[in-house]
C-alpha positions in Angstrom: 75.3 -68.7 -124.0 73.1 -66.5 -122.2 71.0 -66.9 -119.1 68.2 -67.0 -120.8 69.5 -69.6 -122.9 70.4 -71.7 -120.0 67.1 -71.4 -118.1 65.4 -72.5 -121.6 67.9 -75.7 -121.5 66.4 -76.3 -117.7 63.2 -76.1 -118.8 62.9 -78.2 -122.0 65.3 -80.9 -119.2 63.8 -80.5 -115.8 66.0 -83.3 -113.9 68.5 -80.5 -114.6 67.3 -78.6 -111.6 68.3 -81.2 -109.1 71.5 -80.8 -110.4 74.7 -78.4 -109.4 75.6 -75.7 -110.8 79.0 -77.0 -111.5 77.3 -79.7 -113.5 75.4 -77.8 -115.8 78.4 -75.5 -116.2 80.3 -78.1 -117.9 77.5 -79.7 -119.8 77.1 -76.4 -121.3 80.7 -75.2 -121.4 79.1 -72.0 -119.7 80.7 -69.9 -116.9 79.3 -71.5 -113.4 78.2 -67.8 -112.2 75.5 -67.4 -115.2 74.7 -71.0 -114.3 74.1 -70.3 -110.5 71.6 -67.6 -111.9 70.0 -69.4 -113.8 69.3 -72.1 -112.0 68.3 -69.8 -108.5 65.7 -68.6 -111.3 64.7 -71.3 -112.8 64.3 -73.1 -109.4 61.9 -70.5 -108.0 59.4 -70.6 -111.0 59.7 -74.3 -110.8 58.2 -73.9 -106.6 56.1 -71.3 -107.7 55.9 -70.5 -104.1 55.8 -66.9 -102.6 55.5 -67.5 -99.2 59.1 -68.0 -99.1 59.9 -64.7 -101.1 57.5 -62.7 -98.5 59.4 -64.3 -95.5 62.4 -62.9 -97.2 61.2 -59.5 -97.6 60.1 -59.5 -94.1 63.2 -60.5 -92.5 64.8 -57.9 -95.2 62.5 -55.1 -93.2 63.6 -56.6 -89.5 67.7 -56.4 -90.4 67.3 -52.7 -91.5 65.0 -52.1 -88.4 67.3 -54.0 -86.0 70.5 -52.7 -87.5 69.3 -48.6 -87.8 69.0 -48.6 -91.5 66.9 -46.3 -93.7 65.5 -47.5 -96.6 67.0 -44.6 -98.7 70.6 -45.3 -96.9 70.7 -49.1 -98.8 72.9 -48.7 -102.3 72.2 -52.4 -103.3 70.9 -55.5 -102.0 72.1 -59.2 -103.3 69.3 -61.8 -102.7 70.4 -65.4 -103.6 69.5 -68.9 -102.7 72.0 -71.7 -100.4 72.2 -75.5 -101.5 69.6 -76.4 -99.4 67.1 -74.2 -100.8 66.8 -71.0 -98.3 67.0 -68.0 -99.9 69.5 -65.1 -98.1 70.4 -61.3 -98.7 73.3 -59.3 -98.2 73.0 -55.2 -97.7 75.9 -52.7 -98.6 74.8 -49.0 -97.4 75.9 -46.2 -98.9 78.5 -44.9 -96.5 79.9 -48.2 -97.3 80.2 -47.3 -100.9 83.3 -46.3 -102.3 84.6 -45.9 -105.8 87.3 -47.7 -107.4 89.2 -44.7 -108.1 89.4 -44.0 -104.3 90.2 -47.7 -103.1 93.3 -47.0 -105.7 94.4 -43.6 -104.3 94.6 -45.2 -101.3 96.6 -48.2 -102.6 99.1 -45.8 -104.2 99.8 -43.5 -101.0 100.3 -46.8 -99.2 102.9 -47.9 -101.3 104.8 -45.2 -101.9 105.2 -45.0 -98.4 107.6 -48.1 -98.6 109.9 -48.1 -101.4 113.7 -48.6 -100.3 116.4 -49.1 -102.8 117.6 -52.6 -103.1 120.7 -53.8 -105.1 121.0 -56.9 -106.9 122.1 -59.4 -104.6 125.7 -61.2 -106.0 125.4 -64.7 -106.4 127.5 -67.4 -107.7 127.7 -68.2 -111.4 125.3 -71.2 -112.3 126.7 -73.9 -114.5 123.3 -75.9 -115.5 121.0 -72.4 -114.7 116.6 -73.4 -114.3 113.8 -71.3 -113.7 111.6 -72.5 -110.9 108.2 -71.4 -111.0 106.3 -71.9 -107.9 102.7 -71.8 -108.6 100.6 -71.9 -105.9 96.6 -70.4 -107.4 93.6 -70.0 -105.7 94.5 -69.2 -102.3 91.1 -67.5 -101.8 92.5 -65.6 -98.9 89.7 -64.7 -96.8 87.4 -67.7 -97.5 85.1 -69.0 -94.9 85.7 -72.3 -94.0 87.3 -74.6 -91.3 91.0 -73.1 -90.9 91.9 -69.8 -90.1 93.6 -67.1 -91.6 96.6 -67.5 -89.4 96.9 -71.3 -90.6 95.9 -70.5 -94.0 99.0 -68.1 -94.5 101.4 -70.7 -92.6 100.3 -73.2 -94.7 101.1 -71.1 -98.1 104.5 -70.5 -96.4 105.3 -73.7 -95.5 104.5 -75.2 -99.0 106.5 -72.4 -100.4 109.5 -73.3 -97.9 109.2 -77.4 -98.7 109.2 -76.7 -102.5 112.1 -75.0 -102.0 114.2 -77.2 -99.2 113.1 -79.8 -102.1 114.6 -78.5 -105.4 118.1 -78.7 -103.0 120.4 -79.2 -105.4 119.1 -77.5 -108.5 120.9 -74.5 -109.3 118.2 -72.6 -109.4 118.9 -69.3 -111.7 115.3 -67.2 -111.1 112.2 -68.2 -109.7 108.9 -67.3 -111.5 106.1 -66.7 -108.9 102.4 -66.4 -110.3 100.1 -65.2 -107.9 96.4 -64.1 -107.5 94.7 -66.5 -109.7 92.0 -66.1 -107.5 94.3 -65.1 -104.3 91.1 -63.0 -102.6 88.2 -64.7 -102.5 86.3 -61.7 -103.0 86.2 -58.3 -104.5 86.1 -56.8 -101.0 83.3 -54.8 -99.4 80.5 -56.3 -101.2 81.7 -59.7 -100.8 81.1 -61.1 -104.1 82.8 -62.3 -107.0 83.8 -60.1 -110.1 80.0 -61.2 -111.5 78.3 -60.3 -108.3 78.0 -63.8 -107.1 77.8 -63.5 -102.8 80.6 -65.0 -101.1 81.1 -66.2 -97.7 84.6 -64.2 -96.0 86.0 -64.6 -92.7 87.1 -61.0 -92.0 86.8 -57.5 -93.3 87.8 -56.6 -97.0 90.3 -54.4 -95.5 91.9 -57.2 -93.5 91.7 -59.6 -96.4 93.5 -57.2 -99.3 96.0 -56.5 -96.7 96.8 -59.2 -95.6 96.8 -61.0 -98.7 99.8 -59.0 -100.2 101.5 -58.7 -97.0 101.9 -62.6 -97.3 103.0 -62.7 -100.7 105.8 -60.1 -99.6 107.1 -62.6 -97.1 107.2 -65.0 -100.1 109.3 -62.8 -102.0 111.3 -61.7 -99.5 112.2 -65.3 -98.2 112.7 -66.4 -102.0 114.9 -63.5 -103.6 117.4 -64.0 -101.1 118.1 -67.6 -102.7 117.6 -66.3 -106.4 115.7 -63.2 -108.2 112.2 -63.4 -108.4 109.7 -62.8 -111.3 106.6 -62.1 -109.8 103.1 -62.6 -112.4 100.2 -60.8 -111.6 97.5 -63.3 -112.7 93.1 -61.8 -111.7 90.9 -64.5 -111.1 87.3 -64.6 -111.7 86.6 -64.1 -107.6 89.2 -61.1 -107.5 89.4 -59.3 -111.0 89.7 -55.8 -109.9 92.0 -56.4 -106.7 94.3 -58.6 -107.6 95.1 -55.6 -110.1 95.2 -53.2 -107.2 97.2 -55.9 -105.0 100.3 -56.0 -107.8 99.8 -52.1 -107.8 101.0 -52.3 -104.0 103.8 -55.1 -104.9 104.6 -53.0 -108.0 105.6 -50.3 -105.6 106.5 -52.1 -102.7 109.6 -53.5 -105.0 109.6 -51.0 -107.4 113.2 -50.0 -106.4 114.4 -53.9 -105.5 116.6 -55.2 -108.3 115.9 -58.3 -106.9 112.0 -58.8 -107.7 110.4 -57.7 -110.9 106.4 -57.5 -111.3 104.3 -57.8 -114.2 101.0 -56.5 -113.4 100.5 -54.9 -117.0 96.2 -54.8 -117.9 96.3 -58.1 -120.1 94.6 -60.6 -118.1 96.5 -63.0 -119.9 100.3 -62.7 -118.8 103.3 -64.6 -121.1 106.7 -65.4 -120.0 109.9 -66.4 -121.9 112.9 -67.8 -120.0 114.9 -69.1 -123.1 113.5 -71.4 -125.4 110.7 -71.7 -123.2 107.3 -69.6 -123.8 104.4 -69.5 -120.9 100.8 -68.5 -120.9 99.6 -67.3 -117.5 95.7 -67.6 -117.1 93.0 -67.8 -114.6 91.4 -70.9 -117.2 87.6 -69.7 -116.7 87.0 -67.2 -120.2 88.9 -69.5 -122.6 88.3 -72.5 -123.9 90.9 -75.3 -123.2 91.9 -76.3 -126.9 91.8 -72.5 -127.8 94.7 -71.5 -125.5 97.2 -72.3 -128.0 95.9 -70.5 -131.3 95.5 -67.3 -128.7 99.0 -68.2 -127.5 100.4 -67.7 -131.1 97.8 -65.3 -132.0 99.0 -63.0 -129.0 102.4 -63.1 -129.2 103.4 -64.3 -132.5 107.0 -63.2 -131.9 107.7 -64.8 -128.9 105.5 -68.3 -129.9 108.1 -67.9 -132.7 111.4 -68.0 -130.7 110.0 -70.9 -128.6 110.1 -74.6 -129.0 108.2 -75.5 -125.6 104.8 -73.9 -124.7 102.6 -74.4 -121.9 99.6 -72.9 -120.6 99.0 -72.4 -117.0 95.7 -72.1 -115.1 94.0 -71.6 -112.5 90.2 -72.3 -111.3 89.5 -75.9 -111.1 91.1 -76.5 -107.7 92.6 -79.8 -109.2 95.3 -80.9 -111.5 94.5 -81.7 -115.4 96.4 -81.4 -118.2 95.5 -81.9 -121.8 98.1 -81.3 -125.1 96.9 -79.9 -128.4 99.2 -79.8 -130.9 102.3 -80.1 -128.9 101.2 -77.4 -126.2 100.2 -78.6 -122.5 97.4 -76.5 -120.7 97.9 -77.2 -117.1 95.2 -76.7 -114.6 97.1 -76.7 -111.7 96.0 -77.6 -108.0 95.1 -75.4 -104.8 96.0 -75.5 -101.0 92.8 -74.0 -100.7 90.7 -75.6 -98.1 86.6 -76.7 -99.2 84.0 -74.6 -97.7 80.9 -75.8 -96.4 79.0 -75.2 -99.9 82.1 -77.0 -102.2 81.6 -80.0 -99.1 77.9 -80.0 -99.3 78.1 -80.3 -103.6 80.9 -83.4 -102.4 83.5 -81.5 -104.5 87.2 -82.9 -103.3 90.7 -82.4 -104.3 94.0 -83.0 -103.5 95.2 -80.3 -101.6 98.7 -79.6 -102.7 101.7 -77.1 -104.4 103.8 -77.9 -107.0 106.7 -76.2 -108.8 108.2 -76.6 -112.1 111.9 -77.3 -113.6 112.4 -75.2 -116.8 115.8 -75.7 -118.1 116.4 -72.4 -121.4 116.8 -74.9 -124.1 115.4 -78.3 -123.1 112.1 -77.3 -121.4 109.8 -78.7 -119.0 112.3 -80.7 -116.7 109.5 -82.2 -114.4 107.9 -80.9 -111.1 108.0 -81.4 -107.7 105.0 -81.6 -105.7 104.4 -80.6 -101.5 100.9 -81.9 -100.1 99.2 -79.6 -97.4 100.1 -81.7 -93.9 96.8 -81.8 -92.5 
């Protein structure tokens, strides 16, 4: 469905422009960024006012005054409209603008700067061996809301050390670790999602990709010294292109550790096998929820073959759901992530918490264990 389309479904139901964007998106099983669009558009046809457009433009022409801007220094300009109706702008100059080729460079010099050689720690035999994945999606690292970065990242940690102080006991034989999954909350300078929608970050796209994988390295490090980790790659719909760039760095950053291993191959669906068990990894906002296990089997006919327990994993929704078609669980998994103003003002809310799954090789899904953010 098009944008188009959607503003055509607006018009022809006009209570539909008092509504959210979220809840058009799901009436139209349409992606919530085209729906955003379309209702920014349809709502300023609906006013029919320009006043408001020419106050825009005006205080458009008083930042670049105010600022030292030239017209012909401004590369693009992202107008869009708040909740409560005001319409707002965000300006990237050119000497801002770099190319992705050279964001990547820069990515590969920094890692290969850090590459030691690790051997494979020795551990003791396990007699009843489990993978434990730890999923923890849509961090949104650098997302502007009540807590800080500092108490974002000890928050991550802290529900990574409970899951673990929790599964005391198991004889844990590999962890799985999925990350990204929306890990940045934006694609960086322009401070937008993949689609272009504006974003609201709390410190410089620099700061955020940084420090982003710098905190999943202290993940890995603390957790490969109890067991091997197996690190997914998984973009989002907020951070498509860096979380690619991000498992670059980790990619390198371990590449010599025999300890980690990371799958950051250009699928934006990842799989898993860990014996008779066969994972889909998945962001959740593309596909289609009943779909996931004909692409499952589809994709990877061979391995859906040597499995007997399939699940999908996702991303996205901020909020635990599960459905089963045909014998396969797709699992929207929750976030730690706290609300921002705009989620708060829309009254979206959602357990804030971090779970991590028991997979035994031949009898599957074991259950899960579950740490809530301590507020």
């Amino acid at each position: 469905m098009t944008i188009e389309d959607i503003k055509d479904f607006i018009g022809e139901r006009p209570g539909y422009l008092k509504k959210s964007a979220q809840v058009l998106a799901e009436r139209l099983d349409a992606p919530i960024e085209d729906c955003e669009t379309a209702l920014y558009e349809a709502r300023t046809l609906a006013r029919g006012n320009s006043n408001e457009s020419d106050n825009v433009i005006t205080e458009f022409q008083e930042y670049l005054d105010k600022n030292g801007i030239k017209t012909s220094d401004v590369a693009s300009v992202k107008f869009w409209q708040t909740v409560s109706g005001k319409q707002r702008f965000s300006v990237v100059t050119k000497s801002e603008s770099v190319s992705v080729q050279d964001v990547k460079q820069e990515i590969e010099r920094f890692a290969s700067k850090y590459s030691p050689e690790v051997p494979l720690i020795e551990r003791e035999p396990k007699l009843k061996p489990i993978a434990y994945e730890i999923s923890l999606p849509d961090l949104h690292y650098g997302k502007e809301h009540s807590q800080s970065i500092d108490e974002v990242e000890a928050q991550y940690i802290g529900v990574v050390h409970e899951l673990v102080r929790k599964a005391d006991g198991l004889e844990i034989d590999k962890f799985i670790l999925p990350i990204g999954n929306d890990g940045m909350n934006s694609e960086g300078m322009r401070r937008t999602t993949t689609k272009g929608t504006p974003v609201e970050e709390s410190a410089s796209w620099k700061d955020t990709f940084r420090g982003y994988w710098l905190l999943m390295v202290k993940a890995i490090d603390y957790l490969k010294q109890i067991a091997p980790v197996d690190v997914i790659v998984v973009s989002g719909n907020h951070d498509f292109e860096r979380m690619f760039y991000a498992g670059d760095v980790l990619s390198g950053w371990y590449r010599y550790d025999q300890n980690v291993q990371v799958d950051n191959s250009y699928e934006s669906r990842k799989y898993y096998q860990y014996g008779k068990n066969m994972l889909m990894f998945t962001h959740g906002d593309k596909e289609k929820a009943a779909d996931m296990p004909l692409i499952m089997a589809t994709e990877q006919p061979e391995m859906f073959a040597r499995t007997t327990h399939r699940e999908v994993h996702c991303g996205h929704l901020h909020k635990e759901m599960v459905n089963e078609y045909r014998g396969i669980k797709v699992r929207f998994i929750p976030s730690i992530c706290p609300n921002d103003d705009w989620h708060k003002q829309m009254g979206y809310e959602a357990k804030r918490a971090g779970q991590a799954y028991i997979w035994n090789k031949q009898t599957g899904l074991e259950g899960y264990l579950q740490a809530n953010v301590r507020l």
